[in-house]
C-alpha positions as a Markdown table, in Angstrom:
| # | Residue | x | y | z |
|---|---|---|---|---|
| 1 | Unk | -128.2 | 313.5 | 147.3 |
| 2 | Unk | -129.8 | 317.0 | 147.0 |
| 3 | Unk | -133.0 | 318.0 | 144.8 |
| 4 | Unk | -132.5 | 319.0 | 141.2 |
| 5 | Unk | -134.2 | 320.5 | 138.7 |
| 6 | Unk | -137.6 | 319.4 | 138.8 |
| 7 | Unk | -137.4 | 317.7 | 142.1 |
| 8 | Unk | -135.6 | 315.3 | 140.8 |
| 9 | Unk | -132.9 | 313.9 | 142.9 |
| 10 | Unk | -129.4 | 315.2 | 141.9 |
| 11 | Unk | -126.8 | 312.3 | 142.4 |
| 12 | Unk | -123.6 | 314.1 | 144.4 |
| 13 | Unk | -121.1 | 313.4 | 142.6 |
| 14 | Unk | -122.4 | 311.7 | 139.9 |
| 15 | Unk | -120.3 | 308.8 | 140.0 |
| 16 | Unk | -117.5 | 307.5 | 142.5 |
| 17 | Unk | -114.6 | 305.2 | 141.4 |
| 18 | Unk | -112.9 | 303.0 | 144.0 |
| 19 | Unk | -110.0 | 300.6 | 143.0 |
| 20 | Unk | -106.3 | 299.7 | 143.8 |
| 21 | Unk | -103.3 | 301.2 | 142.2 |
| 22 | Unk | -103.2 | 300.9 | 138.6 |
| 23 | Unk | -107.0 | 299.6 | 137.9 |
| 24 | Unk | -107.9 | 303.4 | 135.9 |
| 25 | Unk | -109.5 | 305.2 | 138.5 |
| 26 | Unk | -107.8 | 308.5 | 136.9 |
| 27 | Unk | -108.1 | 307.4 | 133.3 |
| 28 | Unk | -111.6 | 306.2 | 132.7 |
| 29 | Unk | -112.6 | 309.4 | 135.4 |
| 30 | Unk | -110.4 | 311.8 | 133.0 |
| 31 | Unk | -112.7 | 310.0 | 130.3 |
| 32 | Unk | -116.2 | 310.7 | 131.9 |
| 33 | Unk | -115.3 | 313.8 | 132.6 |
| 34 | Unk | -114.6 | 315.0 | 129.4 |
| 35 | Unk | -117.6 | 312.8 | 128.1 |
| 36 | Unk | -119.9 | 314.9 | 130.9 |
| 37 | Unk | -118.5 | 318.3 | 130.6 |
| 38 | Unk | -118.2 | 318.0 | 134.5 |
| 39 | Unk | -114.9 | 318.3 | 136.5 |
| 40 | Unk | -112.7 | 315.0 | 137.6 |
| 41 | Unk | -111.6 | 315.3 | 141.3 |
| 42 | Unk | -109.2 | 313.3 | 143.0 |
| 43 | Unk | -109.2 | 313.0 | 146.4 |
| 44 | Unk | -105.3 | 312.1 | 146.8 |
| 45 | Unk | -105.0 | 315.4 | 144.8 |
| 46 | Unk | -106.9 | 317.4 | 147.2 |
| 47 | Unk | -104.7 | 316.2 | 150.1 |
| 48 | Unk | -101.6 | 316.9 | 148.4 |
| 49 | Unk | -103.2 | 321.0 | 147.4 |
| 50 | Unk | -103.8 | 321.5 | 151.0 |
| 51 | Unk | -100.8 | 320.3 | 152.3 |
| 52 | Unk | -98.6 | 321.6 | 149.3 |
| 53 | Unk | -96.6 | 318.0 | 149.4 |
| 54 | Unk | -96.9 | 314.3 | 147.4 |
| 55 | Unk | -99.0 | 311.5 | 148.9 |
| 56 | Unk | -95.9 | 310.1 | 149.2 |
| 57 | Unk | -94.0 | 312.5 | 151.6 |
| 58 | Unk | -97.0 | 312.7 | 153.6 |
| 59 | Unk | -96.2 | 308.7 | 154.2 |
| 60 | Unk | -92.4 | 309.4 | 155.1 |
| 61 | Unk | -93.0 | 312.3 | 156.8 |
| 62 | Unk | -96.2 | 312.2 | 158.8 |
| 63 | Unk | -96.9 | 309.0 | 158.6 |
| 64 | Unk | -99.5 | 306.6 | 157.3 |
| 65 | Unk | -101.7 | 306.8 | 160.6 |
| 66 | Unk | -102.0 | 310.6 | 159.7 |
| 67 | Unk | -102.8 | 309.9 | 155.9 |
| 68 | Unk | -105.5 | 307.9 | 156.7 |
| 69 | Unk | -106.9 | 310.7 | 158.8 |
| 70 | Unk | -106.7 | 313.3 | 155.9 |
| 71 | Unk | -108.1 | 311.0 | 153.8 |
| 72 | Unk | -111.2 | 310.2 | 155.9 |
| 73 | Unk | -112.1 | 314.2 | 155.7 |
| 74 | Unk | -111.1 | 314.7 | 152.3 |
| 75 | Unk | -113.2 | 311.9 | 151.2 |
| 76 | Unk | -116.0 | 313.3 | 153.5 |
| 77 | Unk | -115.8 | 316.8 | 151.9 |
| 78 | Unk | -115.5 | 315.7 | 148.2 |
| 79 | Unk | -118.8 | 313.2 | 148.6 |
| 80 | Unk | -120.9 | 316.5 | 150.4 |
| 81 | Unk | -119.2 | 319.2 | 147.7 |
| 82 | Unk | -118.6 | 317.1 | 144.4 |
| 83 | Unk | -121.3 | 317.3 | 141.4 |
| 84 | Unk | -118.3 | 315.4 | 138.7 |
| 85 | Unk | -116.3 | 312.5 | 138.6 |
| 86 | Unk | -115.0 | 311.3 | 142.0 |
| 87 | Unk | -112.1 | 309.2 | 142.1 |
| 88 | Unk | -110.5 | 308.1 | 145.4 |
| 89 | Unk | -107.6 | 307.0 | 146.4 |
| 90 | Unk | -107.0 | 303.1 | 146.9 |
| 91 | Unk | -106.9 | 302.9 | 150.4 |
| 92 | Unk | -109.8 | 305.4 | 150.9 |
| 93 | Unk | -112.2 | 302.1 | 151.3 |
| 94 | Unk | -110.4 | 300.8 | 154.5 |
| 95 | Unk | -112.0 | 303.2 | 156.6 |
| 96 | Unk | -115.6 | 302.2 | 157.7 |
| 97 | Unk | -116.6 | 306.2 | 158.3 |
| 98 | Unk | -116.0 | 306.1 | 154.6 |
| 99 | Unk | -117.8 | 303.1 | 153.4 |
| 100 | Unk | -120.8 | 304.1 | 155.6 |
| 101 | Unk | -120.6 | 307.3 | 153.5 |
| 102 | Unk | -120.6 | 305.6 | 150.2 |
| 103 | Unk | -123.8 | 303.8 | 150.9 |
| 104 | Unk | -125.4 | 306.8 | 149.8 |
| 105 | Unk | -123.7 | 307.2 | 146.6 |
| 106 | Unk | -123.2 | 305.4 | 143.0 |
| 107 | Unk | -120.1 | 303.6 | 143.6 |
| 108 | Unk | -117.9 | 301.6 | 140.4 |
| 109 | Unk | -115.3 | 299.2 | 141.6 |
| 110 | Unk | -112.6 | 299.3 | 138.8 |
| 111 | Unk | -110.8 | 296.1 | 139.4 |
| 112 | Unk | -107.9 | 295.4 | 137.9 |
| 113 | Unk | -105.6 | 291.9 | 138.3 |
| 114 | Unk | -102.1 | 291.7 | 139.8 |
| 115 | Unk | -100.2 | 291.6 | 135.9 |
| 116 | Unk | -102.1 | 293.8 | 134.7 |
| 117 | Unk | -101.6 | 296.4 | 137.9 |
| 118 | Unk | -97.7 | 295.3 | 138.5 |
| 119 | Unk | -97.4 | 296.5 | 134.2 |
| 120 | Unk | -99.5 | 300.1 | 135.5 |
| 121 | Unk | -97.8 | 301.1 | 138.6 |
| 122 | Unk | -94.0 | 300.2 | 137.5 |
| 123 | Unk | -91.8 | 300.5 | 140.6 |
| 124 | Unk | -94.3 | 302.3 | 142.7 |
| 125 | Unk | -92.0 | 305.3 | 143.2 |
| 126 | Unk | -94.6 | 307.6 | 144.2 |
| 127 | Unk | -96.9 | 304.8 | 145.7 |
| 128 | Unk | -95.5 | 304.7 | 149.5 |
| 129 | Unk | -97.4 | 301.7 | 150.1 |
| 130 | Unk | -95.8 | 299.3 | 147.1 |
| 131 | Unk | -92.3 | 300.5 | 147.7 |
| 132 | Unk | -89.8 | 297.4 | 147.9 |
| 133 | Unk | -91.2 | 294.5 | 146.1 |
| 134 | Unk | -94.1 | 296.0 | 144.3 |
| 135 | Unk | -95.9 | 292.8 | 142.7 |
| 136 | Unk | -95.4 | 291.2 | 146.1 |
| 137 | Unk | -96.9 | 294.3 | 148.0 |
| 138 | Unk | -99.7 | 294.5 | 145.5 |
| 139 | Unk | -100.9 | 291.4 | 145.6 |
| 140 | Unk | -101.2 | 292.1 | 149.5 |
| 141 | Unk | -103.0 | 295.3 | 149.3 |
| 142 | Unk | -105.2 | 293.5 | 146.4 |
| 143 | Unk | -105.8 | 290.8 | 148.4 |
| 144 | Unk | -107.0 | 292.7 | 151.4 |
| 145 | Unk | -109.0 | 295.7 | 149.6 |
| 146 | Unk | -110.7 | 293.5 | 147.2 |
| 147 | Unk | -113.6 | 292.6 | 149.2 |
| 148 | Unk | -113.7 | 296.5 | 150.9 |
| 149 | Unk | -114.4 | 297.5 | 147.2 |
| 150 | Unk | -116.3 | 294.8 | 146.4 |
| 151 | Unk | -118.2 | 296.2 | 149.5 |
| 152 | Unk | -119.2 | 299.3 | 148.6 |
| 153 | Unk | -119.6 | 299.3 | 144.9 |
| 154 | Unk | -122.9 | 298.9 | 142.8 |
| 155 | Unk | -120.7 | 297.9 | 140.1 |
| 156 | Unk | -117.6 | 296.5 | 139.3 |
| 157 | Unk | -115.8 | 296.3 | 135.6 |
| 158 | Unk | -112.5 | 294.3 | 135.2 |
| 159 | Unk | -110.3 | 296.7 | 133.4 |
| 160 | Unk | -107.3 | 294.4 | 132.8 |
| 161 | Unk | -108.6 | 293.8 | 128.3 |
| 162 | Unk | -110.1 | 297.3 | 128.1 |
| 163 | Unk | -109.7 | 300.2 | 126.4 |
| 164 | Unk | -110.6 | 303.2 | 128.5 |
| 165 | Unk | -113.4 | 303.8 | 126.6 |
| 166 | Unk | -115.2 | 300.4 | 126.8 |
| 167 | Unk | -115.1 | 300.5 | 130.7 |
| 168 | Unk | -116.3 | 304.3 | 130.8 |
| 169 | Unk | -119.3 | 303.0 | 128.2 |
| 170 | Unk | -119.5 | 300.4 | 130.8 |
| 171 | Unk | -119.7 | 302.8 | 133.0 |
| 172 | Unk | -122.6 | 304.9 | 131.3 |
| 173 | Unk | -124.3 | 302.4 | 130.4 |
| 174 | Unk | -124.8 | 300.7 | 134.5 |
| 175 | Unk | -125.8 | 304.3 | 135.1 |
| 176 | Unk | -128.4 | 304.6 | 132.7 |
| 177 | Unk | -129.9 | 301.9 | 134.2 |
């Protein structure tokens, strides 16, 4: 966190939403982002700008060993450079570089249960890692990440009987705090 105005400490980015496929993490930061005036960034989006190619040819082609690596050091970059909205992408959490980083930041775990994220994601076309059967494969990554977010976050809100606006007042409101 840098100095702000005043000498008071400027929170970089202001918030950081972690979650698994199909919990909101693009919604709800769409939603503060417009509520702030501030700029949504998404760190899957970053890695597919620089490389000019979907998340999900990065999978077939490069592989997911390689993802993983560009997603370490977008994540990296986006925590030092990022004053908005920072949403990352569901595996983001796995590495422990990247939940050492987190430590330092204010961290919202949007969970999310498996009907609820099966009904989000659909077939998981552009998800590489739910391809096949996707409510099977979810409830594996679910199962696995859960506690990683859990981890990391100073706050979690179950999204499955919200509207996007209740969990970004949520939201405000933990940050207000």
């Amino acid at each position: 966190m840098s100095q702000g105005p005043n000498g008071a400490l400027a929170h970089r980015p202001r918030v950081v939403l972690v979650g698994p496929p199909g919990a909101g993490k693009s919604t709800v930061g769409a939603e503060l982002a417009k509520r702030w005036d501030t700029e949504l960034r998404d760190t899957d989006s970053d890695i597919e700008s620089a490389l000019g190619k979907p998340v999900s040819d990065v999978f077939v082609e490069d592989g997911e060993t390689r993802f993983r690596e560009l997603e370490r050091a977008a994540v990296a970059t986006a925590l030092a450079e990022h004053a908005g909205v920072l949403s990352l992408g569901g595996g983001a959490v796995l590495a422990e570089s990247t939940r050492a980083l987190l430590g330092a930041h204010r961290v919202v775990f949007l969970d999310v249960g498996l009907a609820e994220a099966a009904k989000r994601v659909g077939l998981g076309v552009t998800r590489p890692l739910l391809l096949g059967n996707v409510r099977g494969q979810l409830k594996a990554l679910l199962d696995a990440r859960r506690p990683l977010y859990a981890e990391v976050a100073g706050r979690t809100v179950v999204t499955d009987q919200l509207e996007v606006e209740a969990v970004a007042d949520a939201i405000e409101t933990w940050l207000d705090e």
